[in-house]
PAPA-968488 format. One record per atom (N, C-alpha, C): residue number from 1; residue in one letter; atom name; x, z, y. Coordinates in Angstrom, 1 decimal. Last residue first. Layout:
N
<n=NUM, res=a, atom=CA, X=X, Z=Z, Y=Y>
...
//
This chain:
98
<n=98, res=x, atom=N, X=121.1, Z=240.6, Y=-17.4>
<n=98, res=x, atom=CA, X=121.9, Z=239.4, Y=-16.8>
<n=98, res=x, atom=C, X=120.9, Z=238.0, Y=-16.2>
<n=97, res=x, atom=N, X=119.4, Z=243.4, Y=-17.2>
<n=97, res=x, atom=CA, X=119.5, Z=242.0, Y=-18.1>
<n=97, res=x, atom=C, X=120.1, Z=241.3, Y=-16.9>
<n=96, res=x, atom=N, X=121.3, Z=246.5, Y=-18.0>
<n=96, res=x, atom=CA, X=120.6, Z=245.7, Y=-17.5>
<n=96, res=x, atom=C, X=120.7, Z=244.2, Y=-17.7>
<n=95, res=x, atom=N, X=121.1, Z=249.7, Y=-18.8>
<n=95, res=x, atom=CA, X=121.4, Z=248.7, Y=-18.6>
<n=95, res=x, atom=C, X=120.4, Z=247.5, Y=-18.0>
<n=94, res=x, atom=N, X=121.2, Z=253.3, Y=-17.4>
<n=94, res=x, atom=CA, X=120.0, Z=251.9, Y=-17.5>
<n=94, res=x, atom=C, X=120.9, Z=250.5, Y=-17.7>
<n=93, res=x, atom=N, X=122.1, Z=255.7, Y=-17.6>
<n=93, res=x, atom=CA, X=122.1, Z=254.8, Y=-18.2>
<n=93, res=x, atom=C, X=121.4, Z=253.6, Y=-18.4>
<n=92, res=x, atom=N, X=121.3, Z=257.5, Y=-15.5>
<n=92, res=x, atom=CA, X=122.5, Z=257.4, Y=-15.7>
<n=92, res=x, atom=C, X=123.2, Z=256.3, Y=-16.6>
<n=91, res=x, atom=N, X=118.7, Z=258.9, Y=-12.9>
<n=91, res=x, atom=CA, X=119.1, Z=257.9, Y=-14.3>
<n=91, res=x, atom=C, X=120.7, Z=257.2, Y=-14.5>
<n=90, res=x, atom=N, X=120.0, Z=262.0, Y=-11.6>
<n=90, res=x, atom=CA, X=119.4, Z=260.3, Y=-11.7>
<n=90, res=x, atom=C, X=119.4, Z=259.5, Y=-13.1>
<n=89, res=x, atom=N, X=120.4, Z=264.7, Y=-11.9>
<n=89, res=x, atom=CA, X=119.3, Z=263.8, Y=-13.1>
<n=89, res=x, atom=C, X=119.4, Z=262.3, Y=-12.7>
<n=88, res=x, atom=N, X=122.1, Z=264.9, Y=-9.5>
<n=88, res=x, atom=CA, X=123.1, Z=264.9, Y=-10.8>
<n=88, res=x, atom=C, X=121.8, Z=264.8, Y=-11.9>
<n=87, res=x, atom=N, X=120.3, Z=265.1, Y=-7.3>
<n=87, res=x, atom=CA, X=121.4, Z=263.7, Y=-7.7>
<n=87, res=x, atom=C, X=122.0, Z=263.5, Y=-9.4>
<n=86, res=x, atom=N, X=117.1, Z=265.1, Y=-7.8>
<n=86, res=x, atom=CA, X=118.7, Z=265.4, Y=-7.9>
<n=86, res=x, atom=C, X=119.4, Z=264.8, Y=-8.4>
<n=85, res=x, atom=N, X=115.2, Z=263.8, Y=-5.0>
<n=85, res=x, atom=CA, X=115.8, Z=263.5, Y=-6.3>
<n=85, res=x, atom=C, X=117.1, Z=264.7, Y=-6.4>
<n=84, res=x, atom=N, X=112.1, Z=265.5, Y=-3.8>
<n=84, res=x, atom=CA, X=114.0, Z=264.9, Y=-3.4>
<n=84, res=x, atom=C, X=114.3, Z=264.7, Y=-5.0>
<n=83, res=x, atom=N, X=108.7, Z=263.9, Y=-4.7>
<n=83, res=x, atom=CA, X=110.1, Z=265.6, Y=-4.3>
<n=83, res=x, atom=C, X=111.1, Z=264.7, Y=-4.1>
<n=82, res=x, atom=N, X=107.7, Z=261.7, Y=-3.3>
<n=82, res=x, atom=CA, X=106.9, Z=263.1, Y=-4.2>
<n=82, res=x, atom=C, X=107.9, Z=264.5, Y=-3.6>
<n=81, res=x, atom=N, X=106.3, Z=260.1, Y=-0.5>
<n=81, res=x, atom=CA, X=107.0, Z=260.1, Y=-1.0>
<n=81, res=x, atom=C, X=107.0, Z=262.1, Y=-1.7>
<n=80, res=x, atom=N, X=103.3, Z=257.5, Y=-1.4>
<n=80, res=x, atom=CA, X=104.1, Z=258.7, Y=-0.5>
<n=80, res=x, atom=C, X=105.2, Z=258.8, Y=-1.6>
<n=79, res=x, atom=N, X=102.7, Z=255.3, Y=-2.2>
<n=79, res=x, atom=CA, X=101.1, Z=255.7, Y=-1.1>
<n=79, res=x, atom=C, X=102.1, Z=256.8, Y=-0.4>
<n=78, res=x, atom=N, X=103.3, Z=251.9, Y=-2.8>
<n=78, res=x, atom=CA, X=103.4, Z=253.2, Y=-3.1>
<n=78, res=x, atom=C, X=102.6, Z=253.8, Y=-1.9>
<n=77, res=x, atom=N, X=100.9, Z=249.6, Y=-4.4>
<n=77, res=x, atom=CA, X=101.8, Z=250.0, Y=-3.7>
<n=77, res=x, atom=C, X=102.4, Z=251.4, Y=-3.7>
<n=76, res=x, atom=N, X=100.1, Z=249.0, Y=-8.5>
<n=76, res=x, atom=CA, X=99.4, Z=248.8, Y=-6.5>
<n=76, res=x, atom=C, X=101.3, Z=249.4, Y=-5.7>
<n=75, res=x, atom=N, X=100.3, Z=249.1, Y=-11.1>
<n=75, res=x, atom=CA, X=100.7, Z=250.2, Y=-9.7>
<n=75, res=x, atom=C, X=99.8, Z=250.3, Y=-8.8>
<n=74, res=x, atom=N, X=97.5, Z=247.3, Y=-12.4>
<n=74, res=x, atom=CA, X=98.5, Z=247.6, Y=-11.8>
<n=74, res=x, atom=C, X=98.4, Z=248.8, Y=-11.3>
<n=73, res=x, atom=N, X=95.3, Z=247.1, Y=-15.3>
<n=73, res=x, atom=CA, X=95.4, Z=247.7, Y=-14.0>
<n=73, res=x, atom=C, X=96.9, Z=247.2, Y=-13.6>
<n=72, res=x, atom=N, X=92.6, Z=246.6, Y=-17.3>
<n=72, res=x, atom=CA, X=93.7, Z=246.7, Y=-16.8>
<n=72, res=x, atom=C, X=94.3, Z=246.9, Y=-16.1>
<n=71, res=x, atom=N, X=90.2, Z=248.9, Y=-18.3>
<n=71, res=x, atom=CA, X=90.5, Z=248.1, Y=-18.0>
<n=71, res=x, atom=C, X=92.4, Z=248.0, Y=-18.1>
<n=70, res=x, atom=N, X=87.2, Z=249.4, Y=-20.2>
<n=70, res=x, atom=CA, X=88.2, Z=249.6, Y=-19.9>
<n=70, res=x, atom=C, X=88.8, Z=248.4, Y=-19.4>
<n=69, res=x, atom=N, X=84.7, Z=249.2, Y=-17.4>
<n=69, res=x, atom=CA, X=84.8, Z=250.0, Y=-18.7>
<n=69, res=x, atom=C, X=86.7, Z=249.8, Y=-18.9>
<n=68, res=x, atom=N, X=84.0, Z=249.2, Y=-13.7>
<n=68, res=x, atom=CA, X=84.6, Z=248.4, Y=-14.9>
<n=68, res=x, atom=C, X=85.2, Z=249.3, Y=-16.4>
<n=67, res=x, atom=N, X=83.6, Z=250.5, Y=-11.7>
<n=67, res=x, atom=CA, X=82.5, Z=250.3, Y=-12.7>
<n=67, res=x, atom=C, X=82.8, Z=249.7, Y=-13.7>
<n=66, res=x, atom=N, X=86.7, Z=252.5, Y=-11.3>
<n=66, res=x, atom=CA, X=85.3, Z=252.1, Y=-10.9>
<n=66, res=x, atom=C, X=84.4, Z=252.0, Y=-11.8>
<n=65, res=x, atom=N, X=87.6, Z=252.3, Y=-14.7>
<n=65, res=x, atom=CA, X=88.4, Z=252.0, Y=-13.8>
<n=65, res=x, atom=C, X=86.9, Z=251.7, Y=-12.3>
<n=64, res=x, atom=N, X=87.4, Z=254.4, Y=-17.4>
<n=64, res=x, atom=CA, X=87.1, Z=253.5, Y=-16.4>
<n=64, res=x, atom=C, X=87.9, Z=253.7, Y=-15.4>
<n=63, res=x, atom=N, X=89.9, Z=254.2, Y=-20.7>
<n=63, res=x, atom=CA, X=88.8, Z=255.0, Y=-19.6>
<n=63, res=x, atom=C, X=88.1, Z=253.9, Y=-18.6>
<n=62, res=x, atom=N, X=91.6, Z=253.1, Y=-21.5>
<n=62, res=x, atom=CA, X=90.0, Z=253.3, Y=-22.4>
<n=62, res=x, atom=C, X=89.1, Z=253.6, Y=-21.8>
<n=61, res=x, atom=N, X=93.9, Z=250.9, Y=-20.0>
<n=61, res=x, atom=CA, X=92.9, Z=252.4, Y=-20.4>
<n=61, res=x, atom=C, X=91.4, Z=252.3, Y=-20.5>
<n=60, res=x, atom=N, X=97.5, Z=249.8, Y=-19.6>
<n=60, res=x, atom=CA, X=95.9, Z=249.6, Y=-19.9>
<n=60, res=x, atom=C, X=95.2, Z=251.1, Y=-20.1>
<n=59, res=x, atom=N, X=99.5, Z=248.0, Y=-17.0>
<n=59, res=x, atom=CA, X=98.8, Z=249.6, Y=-17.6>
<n=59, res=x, atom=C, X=97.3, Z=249.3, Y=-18.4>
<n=58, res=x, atom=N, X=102.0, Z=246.5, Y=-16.2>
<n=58, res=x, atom=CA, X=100.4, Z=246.5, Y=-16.6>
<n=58, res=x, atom=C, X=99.8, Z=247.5, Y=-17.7>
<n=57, res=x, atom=N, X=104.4, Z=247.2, Y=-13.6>
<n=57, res=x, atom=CA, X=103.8, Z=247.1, Y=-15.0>
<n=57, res=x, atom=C, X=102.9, Z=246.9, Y=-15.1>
<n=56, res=x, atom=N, X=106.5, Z=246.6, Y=-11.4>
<n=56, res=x, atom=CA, X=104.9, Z=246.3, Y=-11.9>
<n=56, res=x, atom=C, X=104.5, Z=246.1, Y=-12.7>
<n=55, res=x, atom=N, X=109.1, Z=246.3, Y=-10.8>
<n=55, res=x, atom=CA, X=109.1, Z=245.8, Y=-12.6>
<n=55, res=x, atom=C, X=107.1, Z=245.3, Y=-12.1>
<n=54, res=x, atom=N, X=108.8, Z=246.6, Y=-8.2>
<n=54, res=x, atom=CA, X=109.0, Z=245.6, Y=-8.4>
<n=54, res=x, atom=C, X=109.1, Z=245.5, Y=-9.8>
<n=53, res=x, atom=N, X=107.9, Z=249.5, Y=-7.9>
<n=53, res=x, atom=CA, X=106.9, Z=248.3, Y=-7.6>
<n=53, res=x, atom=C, X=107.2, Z=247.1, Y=-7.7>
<n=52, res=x, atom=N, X=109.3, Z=250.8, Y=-9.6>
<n=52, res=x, atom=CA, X=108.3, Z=250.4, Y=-10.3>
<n=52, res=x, atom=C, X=107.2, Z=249.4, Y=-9.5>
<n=51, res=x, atom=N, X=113.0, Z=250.4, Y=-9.5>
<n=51, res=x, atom=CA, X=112.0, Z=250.5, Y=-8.3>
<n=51, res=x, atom=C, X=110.5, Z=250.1, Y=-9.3>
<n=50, res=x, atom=N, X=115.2, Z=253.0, Y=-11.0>
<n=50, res=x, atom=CA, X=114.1, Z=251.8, Y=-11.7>
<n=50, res=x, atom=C, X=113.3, Z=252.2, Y=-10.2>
<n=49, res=x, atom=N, X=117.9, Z=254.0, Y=-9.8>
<n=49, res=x, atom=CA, X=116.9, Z=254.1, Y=-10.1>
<n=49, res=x, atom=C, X=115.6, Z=252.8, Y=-10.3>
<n=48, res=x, atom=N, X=120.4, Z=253.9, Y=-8.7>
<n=48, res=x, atom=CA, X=120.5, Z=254.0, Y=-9.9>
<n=48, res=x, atom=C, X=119.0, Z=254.4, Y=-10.4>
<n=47, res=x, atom=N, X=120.0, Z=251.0, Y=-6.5>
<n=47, res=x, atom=CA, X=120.9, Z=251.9, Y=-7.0>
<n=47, res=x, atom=C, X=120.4, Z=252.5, Y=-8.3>
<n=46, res=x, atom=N, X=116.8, Z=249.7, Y=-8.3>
<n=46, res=x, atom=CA, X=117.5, Z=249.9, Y=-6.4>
<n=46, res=x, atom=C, X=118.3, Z=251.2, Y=-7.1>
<n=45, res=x, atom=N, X=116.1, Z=246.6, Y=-10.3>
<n=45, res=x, atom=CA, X=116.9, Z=248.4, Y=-9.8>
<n=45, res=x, atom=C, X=117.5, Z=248.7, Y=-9.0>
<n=44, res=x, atom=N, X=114.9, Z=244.5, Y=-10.4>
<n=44, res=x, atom=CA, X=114.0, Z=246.2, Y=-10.5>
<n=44, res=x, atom=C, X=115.2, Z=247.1, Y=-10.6>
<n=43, res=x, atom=N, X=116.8, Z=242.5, Y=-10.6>
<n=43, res=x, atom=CA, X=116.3, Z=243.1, Y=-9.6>
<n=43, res=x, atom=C, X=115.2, Z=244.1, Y=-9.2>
<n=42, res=x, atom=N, X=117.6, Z=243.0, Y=-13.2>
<n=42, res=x, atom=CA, X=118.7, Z=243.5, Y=-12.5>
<n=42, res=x, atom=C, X=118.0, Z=244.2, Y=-10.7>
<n=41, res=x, atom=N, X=115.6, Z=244.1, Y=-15.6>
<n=41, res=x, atom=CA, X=116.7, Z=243.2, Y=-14.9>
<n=41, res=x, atom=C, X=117.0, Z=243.9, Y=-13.7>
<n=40, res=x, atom=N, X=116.7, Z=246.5, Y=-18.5>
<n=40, res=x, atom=CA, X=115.6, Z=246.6, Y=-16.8>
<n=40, res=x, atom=C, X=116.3, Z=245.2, Y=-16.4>
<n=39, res=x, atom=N, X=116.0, Z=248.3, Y=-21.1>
<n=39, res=x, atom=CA, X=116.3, Z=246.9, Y=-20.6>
<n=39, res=x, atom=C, X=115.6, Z=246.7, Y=-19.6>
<n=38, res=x, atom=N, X=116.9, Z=251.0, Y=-23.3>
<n=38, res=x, atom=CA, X=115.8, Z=250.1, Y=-21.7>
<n=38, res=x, atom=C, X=116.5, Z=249.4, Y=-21.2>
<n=37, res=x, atom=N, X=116.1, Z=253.0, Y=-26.0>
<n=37, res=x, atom=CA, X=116.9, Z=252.1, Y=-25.3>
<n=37, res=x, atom=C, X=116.0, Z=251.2, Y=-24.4>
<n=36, res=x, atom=N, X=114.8, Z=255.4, Y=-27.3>
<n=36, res=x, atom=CA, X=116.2, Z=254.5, Y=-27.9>
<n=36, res=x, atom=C, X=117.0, Z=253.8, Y=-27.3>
<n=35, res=x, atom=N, X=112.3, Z=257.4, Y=-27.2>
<n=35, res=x, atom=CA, X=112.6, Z=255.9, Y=-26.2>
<n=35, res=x, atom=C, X=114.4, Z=256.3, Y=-26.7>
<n=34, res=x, atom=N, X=110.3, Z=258.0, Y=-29.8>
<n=34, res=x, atom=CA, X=111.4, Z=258.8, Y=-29.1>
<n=34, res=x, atom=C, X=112.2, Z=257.3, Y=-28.5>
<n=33, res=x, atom=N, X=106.6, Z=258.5, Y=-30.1>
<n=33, res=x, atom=CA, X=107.7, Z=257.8, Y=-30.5>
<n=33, res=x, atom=C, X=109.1, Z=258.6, Y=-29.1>
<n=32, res=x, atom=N, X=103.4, Z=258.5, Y=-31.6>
<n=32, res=x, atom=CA, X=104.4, Z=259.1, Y=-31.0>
<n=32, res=x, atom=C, X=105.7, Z=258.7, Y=-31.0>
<n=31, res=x, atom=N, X=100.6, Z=257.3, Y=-31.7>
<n=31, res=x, atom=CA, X=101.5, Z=257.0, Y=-32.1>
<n=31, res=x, atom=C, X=102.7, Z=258.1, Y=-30.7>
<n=30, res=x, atom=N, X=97.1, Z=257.9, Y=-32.6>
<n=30, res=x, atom=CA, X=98.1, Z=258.7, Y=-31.7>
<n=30, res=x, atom=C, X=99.6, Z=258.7, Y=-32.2>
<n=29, res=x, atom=N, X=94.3, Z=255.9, Y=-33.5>
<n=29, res=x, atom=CA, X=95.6, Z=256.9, Y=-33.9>
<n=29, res=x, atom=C, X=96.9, Z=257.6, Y=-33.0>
<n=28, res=x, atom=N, X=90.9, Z=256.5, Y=-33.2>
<n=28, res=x, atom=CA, X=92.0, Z=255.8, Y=-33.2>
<n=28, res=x, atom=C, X=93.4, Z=256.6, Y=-33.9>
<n=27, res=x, atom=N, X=89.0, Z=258.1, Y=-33.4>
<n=27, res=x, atom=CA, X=88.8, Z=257.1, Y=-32.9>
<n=27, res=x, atom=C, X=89.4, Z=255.9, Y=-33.2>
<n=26, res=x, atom=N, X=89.6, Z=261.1, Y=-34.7>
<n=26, res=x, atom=CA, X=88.6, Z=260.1, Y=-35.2>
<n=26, res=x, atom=C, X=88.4, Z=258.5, Y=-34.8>
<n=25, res=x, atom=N, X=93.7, Z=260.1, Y=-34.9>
<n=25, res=x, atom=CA, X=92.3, Z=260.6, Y=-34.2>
<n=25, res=x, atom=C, X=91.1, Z=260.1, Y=-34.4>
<n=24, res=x, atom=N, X=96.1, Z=260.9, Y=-36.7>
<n=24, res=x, atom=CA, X=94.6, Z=260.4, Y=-36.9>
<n=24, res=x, atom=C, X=94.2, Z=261.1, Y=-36.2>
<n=23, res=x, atom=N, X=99.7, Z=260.5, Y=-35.4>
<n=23, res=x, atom=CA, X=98.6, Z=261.4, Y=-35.6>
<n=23, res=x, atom=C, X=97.6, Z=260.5, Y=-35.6>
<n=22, res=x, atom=N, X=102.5, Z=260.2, Y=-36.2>
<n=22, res=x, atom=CA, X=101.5, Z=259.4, Y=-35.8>
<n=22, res=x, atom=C, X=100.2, Z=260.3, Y=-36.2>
<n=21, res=x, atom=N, X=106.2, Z=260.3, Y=-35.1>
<n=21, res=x, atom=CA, X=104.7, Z=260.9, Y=-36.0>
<n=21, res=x, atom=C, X=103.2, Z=259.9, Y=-35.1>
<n=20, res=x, atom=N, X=108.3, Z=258.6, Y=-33.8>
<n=20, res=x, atom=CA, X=108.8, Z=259.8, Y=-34.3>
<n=20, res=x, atom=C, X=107.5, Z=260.7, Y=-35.3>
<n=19, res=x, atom=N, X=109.3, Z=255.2, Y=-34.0>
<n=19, res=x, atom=CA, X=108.2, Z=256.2, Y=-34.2>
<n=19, res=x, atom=C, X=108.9, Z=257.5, Y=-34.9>
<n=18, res=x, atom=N, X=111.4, Z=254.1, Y=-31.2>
<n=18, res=x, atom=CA, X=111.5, Z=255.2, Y=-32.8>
<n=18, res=x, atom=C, X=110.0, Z=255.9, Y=-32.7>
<n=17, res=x, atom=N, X=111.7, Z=252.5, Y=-28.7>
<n=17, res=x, atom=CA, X=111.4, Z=253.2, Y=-29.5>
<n=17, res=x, atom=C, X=111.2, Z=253.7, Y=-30.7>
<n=16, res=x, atom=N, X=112.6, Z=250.7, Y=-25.9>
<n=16, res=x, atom=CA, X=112.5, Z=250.6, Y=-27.1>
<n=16, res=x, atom=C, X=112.3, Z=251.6, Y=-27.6>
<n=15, res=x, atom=N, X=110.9, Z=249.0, Y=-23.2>
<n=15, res=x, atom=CA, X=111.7, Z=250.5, Y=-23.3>
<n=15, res=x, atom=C, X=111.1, Z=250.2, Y=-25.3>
<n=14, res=x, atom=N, X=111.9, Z=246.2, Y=-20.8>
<n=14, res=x, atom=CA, X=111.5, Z=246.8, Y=-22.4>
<n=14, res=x, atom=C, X=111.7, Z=248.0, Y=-22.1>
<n=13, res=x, atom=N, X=111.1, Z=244.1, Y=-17.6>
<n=13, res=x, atom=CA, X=111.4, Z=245.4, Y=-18.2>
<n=13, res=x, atom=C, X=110.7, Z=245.9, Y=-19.6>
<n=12, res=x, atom=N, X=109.9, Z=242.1, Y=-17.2>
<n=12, res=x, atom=CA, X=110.8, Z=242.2, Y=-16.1>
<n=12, res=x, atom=C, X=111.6, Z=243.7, Y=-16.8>
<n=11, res=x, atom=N, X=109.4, Z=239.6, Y=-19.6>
<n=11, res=x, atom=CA, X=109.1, Z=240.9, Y=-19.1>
<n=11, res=x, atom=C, X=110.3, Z=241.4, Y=-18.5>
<n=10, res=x, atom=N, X=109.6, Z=236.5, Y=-20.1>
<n=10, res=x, atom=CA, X=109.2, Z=237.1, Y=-18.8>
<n=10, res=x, atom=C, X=109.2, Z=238.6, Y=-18.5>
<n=9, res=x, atom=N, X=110.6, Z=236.9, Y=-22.5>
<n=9, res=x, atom=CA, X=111.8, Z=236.7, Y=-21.8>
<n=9, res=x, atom=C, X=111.2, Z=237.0, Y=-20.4>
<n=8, res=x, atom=N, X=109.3, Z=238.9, Y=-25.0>
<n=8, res=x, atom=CA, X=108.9, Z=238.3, Y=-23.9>
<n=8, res=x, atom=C, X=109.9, Z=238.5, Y=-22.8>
<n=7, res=x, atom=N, X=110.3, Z=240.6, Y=-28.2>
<n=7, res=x, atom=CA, X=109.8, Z=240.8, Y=-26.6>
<n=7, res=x, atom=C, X=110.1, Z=239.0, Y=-25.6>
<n=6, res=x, atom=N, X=110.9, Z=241.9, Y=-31.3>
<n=6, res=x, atom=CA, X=110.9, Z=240.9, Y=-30.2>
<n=6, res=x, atom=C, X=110.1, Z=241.1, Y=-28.7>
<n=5, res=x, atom=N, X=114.2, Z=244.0, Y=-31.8>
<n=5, res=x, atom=CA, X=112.3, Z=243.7, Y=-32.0>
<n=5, res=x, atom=C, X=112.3, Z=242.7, Y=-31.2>
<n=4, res=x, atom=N, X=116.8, Z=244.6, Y=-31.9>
<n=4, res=x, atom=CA, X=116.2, Z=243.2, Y=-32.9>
<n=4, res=x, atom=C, X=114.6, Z=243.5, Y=-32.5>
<n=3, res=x, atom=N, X=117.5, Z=246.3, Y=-30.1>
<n=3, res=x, atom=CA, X=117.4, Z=246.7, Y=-31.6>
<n=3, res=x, atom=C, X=116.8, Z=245.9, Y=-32.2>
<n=2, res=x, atom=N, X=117.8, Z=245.2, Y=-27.7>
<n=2, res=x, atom=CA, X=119.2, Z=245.6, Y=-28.5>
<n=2, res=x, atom=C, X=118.7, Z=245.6, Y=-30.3>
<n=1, res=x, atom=N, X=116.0, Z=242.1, Y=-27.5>
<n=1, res=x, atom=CA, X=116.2, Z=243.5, Y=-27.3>
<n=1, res=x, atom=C, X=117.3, Z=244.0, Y=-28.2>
//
C-alpha cells in the first residue's frame, strides 16, 4: 500500500485511512477515520467508476443475517439501477494496481 500498512496481494481492492476519533461504546469502540488513499486493480474499474460486483467485498455484521447471528456476507448481484451519475462527481482519482 502507498502508505506502508500491510495488505493481502489477493485483495482485489485497499482503501487506506487516518484515524480521525475513536469513540467508547459500552460494547465496543467506534473507530472513525478519513480515507487517504485506494488501490483498485485494474479489472474492478469500468471507466471511471469502481464496478463492486467485480472487487466483491466481504461485509461483516453484528447483526443477523436470516437465522444466522453474525455474519458474513457478500454483494450478491445488482437488483437496479439508483440515480444518473454526474458526470463532473465521477470518481476522479482512483489509482490502480498494475
Amino acid at each position: 500500500m502507498a502508505n506502508g500498512a500491510p495488505a493481502a496481494d489477493e485483495l482485489p481492492a485497499t482503501v487506506q485511512c487516518r484515524l480521525v476519533a475513536s469513540v467508547a461504546q459500552p460494547a465496543n469502540t467506534l473507530f472513525i477515520g478519513e480515507v487517504t488513499g485506494l488501490d483498485v486493480e485494474a479489472r474492478c474499474v469500468s471507466g471511471p467508476n469502481i464496478d463492486l460486483c467485480k472487487v466483491n467485498p466481504l461485509l461483516f455484521s453484528f447483526g443477523k443475517c436470516g437465522d444466522a447471528g453474525p455474519t458474513y456476507a457478500s454483494l450478491g448481484k445488482a437488483e437496479g439501477v439508483a440515480w444518473a451519475q454526474d458526470p463532473t462527481a465521477k470518481l476522479k482519482a482512483v489509482r490502480t494496481k498494475k
